[in-house]
N, C-alpha and C positions, 0 to 999 in steps of 0.2 A: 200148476207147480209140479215141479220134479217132484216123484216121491222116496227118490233114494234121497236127496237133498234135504226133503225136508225131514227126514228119519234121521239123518245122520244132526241134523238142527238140533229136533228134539234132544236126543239123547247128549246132544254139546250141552244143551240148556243146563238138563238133568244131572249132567257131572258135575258142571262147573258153578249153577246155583247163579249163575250170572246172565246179564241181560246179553241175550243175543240179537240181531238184527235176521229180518228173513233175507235170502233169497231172492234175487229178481225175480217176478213171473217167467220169464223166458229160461231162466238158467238149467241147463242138463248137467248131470253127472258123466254125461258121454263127449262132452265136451274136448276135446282134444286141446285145450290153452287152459291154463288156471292163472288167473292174474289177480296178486296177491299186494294190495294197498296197506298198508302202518294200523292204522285203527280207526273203527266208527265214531269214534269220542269229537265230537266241533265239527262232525261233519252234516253232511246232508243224510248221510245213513241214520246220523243218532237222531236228526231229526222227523224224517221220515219212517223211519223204522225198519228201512229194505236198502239194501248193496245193491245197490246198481247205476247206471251213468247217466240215469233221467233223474239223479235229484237237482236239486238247485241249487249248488253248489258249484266255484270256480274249479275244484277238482274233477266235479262229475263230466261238466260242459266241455272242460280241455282233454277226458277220459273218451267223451264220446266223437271229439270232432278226432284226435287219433285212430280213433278206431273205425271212424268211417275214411279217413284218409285211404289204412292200409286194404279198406276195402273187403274186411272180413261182415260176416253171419254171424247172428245171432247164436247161432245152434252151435259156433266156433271157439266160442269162450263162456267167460263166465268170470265176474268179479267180487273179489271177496276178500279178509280183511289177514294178516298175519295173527297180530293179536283179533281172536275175533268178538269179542265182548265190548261190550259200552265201559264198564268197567275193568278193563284189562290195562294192567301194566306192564315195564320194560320188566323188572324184576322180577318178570312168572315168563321169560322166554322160553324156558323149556317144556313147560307146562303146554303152552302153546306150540310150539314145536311138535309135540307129541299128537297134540289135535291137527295140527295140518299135516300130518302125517296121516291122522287115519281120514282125513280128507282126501289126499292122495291116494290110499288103499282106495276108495270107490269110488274112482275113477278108471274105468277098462279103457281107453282110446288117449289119456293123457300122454301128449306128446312136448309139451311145454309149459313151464313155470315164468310166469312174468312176475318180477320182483319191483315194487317199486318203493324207494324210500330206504335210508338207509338201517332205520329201526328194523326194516322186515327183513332186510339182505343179510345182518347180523344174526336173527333168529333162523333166517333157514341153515346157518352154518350147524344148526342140531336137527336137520332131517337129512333125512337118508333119501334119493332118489331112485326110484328102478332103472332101471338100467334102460338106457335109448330116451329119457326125457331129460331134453336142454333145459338149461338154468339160465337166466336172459336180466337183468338187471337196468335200472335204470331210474334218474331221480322222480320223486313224486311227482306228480303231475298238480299238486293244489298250491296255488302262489307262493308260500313258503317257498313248496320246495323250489319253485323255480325262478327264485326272487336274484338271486347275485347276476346270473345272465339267461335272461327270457327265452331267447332265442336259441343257443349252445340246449340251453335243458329241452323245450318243445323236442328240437331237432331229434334230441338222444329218446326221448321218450316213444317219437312218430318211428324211429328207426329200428326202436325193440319191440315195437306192434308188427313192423312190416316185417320182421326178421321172422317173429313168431310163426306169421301167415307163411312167408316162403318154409320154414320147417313143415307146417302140417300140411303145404300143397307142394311138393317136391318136383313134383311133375312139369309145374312151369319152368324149371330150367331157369327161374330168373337167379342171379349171384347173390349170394348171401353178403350182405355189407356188415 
């Protein structure tokens, strides 16, 4: 486990006095993508007790076959929750806000923010970004969110993974869609 990650865990724990989920094993603070899910609460995190795209969950399954689509690394991302608490609601957005803010602070290589869901997209309207890190949006990826049209949501979800990968590897010359 990261140890900036899991320092910066602790200390969420410790302010907030609420249930946090870990960390994927694989996840870096040097990560250059930060992709940011609504909340652990019904999901495979809250059951599991870790963020990441191996729970068993329809969000995690349709999280990881995106991500192997765009064909990124592990060491490329990392996922993790807006509200980050088991217990977090819409009504401590800025609360939260503030916390993925100092999320943000330690991260040195962050190049891009993947938003997903519209509860998170609203909350990051109270963080502030550094400057040169894209804001990438996109419906949730867990049946909900992608229940009116399947196919339209996958598409836009698979397309702000790949967009992310083309921002942090520039060098390929592929067109950003």
């Amino acid at each position: 486990m990261d140890a900036v990650l899991a320092q910066y865990r602790e200390i969420l724990k410790n302010r907030t006095g609420q249930t946090i989920p870990e960390f994927a094993a694989e996840a870096v603070h040097t990560a250059p993508i930060l992709a940011l899910l609504e909340r652990p609460a019904n999901s495979g995190a809250a059951r599991s007790g870790i963020v990441q795209e191996h729970n068993d969950d329809p969000t995690a399954r349709r999280t990881r076959r995106m991500i192997n689509r765009a064909g990124l690394q592990s060491d490329q991302y990392f996922i993790w929750n807006f509200y980050a608490s088991i217990e977090a609601t819409k009504t401590d957005r800025r609360i939260w806000a503030r916390e993925t803010q100092q999320l943000i602070a330690i991260m040195p290589k962050l190049k891009v923010v993947l938003v997903f869901g519209n509860d998170a997209w609203l909350g990051m309207r109270d963080v502030e970004l550094p400057k040169g890190v894209a804001l990438i949006g996109a419906p949730h990826p867990s049946d909900r969110g992608v229940n009116s049209d399947k196919l339209v949501a996958e598409g836009k979800i698979e397309r702000a993974w790949t967009r992310a990968k083309q921002l942090i590897e520039p060098a390929n010359n592929t067109p950003i869609v």
